[in-house]
N, C-alpha and C positions, 0 to 999 in steps of 0.2 A: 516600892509602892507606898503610896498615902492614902491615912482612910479619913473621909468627910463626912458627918451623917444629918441631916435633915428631915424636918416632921414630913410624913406624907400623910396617917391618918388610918385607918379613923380612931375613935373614943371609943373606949371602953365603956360600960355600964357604969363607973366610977370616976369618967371623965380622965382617967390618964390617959397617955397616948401609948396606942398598940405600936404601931407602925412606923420604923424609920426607911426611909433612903438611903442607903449606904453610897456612898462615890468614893470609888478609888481608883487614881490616877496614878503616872507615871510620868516624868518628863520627856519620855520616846512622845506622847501625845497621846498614849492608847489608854483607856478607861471600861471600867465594867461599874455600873448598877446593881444593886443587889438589895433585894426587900429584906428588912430584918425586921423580923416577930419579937418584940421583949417577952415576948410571954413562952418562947419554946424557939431560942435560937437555933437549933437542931432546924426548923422547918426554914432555915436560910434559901431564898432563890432567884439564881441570877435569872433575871429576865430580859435585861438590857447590855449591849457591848454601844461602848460611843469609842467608834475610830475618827481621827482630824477633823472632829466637833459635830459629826454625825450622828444619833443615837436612832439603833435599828436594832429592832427584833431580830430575834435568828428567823428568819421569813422561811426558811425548811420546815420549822414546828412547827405553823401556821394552819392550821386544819379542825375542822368541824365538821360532828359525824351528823347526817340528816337523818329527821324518822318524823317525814308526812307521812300524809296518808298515800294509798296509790292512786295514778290519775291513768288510769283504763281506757284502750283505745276504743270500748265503747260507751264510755263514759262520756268523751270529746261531741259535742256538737257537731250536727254535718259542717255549718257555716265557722271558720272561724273567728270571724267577726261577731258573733254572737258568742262565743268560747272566750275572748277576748274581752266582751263585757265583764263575763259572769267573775272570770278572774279580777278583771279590774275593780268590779265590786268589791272583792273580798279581800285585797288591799286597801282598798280604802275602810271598811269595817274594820278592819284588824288593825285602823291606824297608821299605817307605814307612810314615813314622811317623805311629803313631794310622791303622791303615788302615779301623778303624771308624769314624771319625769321620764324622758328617752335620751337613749342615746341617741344620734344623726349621724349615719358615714355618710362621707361623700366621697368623689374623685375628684380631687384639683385639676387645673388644664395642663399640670405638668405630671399627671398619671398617676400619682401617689393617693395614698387614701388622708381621709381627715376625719378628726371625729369629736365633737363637743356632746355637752346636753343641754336640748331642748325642753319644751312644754306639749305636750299635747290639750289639744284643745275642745274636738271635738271628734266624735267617732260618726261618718258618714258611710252608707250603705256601698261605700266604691272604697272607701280606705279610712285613712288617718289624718288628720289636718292640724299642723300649725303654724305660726305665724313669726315673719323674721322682717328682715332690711335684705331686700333684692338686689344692694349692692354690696351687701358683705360679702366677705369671702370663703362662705357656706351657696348663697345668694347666685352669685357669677358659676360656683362650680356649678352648681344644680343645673342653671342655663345651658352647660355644654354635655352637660352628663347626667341625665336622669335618672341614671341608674343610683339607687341607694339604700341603706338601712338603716334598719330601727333594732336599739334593744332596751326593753324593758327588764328591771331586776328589782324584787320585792326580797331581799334578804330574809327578813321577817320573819314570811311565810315558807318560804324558799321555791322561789318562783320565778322563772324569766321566763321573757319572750322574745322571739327573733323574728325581724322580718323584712324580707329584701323585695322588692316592687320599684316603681316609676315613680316618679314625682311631678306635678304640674303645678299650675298656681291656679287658686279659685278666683272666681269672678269678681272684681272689683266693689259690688255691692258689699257683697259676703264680708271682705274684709274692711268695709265700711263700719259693717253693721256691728261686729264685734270689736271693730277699735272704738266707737263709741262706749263699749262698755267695759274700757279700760280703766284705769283709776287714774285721774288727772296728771298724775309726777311722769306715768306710766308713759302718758299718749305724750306728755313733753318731752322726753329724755326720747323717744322715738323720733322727733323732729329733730332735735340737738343731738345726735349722738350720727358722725360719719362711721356710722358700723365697719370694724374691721383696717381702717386707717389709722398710721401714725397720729397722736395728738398728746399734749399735757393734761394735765388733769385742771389745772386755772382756765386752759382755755376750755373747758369741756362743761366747768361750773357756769363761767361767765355765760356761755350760750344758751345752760339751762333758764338761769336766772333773768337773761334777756326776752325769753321766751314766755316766762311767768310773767312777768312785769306784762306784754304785751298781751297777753291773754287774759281777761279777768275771770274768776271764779263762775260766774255763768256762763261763759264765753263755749261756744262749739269749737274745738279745737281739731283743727282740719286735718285728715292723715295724707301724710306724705306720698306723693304717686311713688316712690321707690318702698315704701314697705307694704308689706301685704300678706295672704294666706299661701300655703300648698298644703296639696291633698295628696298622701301616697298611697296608692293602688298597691294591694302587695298581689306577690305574685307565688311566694311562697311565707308562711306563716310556720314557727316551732314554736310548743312550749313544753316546758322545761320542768319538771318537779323533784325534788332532792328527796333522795331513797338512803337508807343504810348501805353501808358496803360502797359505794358511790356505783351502784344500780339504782342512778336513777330512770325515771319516765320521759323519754321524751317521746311526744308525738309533732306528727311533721304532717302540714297540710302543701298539697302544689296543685297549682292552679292549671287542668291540663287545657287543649286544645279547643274543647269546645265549650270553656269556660265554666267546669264544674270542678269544685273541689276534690280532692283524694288525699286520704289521711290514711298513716303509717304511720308503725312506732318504729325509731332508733332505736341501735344499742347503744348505748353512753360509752 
């Protein structure tokens, strides 16, 4: 074995440096990392193994103990779309980056699931609404398979949301009205961009840049009939709160038969 050592950081109150990097290899290819304290090599620890130029935690370690507060099944709003706000508020107060962000499953037409992240955009008294390219292939699955979900994760706070419902697309004004107030790169790169198709990156610049040039700075910049909004209906809504002991909260809303909500707590 060889040993290599490198600044990692930080400074001292007297500007020396605490912290090295230790790297030590082997010519099999196998390496281990190892933080060294100059100030009390005793507190030496591996935190890193890099096997054939991979460097990964021991992902077993990996854990964090939660201590919210409790989130009481009658605490929980009848509606959860109002539950749903009040949460989302409080991500957003507390900061947490992209607190719109979802996840989106789908079913491809070949039965398998798919799953990106989206934006949510707006919250409508029927569901959730955001806006994509109807011929990507998020887009097409949606068309044969309605069925989908959504997950929200605010690490933060420690908070997610789950929720599985129908998908449709809003009425063409709708997503009129909201591509309008998109930021100009936004609504071009929506014209220029064959979502979800093979392309290079020269010819992906060349079409945006064709599309500037032909638009000027006042210019209404027209949306595309293939992109547009969906609304998803949920059908059943969880949300999630991180307890100690990993007891946590979940409560679970489903949507019964004659379209009123019923909420339930899970066991985790």
């Amino acid at each position: 074995w060889r040993r290599q050592y490198s600044h990692l950081g930080p400074y001292g109150m007297d500007g020396n440096i605490r912290t090295y990097l230790c790297y030590f290899f082997n010519p099999c290819g196998s390496s281990i990392y190892v933080l060294v304290d100059l100030q009390d090599e005793n507190k030496n620890e591996e935190i890193f193994t890099l096997n054939k130029g991979r460097m990964l935690k021991n992902i077993q370690d990996l854990r964090k103990e939660y201590s919210s507060a409790p989130f009481n099944l009658e605490d929980a709003d009848a509606n959860p779309l109002v539950q749903f706000e009040v949460w989302l508020e409080d991500a957003i107060k507390a900061e947490m980056p992209e607190p719109n962000a979802m996840t989106l499953a789908t079913i491809n037409p070949d039965g398998f699931p798919s799953a990106r992240v989206v934006l949510l955009k707006a919250i409508e008294p029927k569901g959730f609404v955001f806006y994509s390219n109807y011929l990507s292939e998020k887009g097409l699955s949606m068309d044969k398979n309605p069925n989908v979900a959504l997950v929200f994760l605010w690490l933060g706070i420690q908070r997610q949301v789950r929720i599985e419902g129908l998908v449709s697309k809003v009425d063409p004004q709708t997503s009129k009205n909201y591509f309008k107030t998109r930021p100009r790169g936004s609504q071009i790169g929506a014209v220029a961009s064959p979502q979800s198709t093979p392309i290079d990156r020269a010819s992906l610049e060349e079409a945006f840049m064709e599309l500037n040039q032909k638009y000027g700075p006042e210019d209404d910049i027209p949306m595309p009939n293939h992109w547009g909004g969906y609304l998803v209906e949920p059908k059943r809504v969880e949300f999630w709160q991180g307890r100690r002991s990993r007891l946590h909260d979940r409560i679970n809303y489903i949507l019964n038969q004659e379209g009123i909500w019923e909420k339930r707590r899970l066991a985790p």
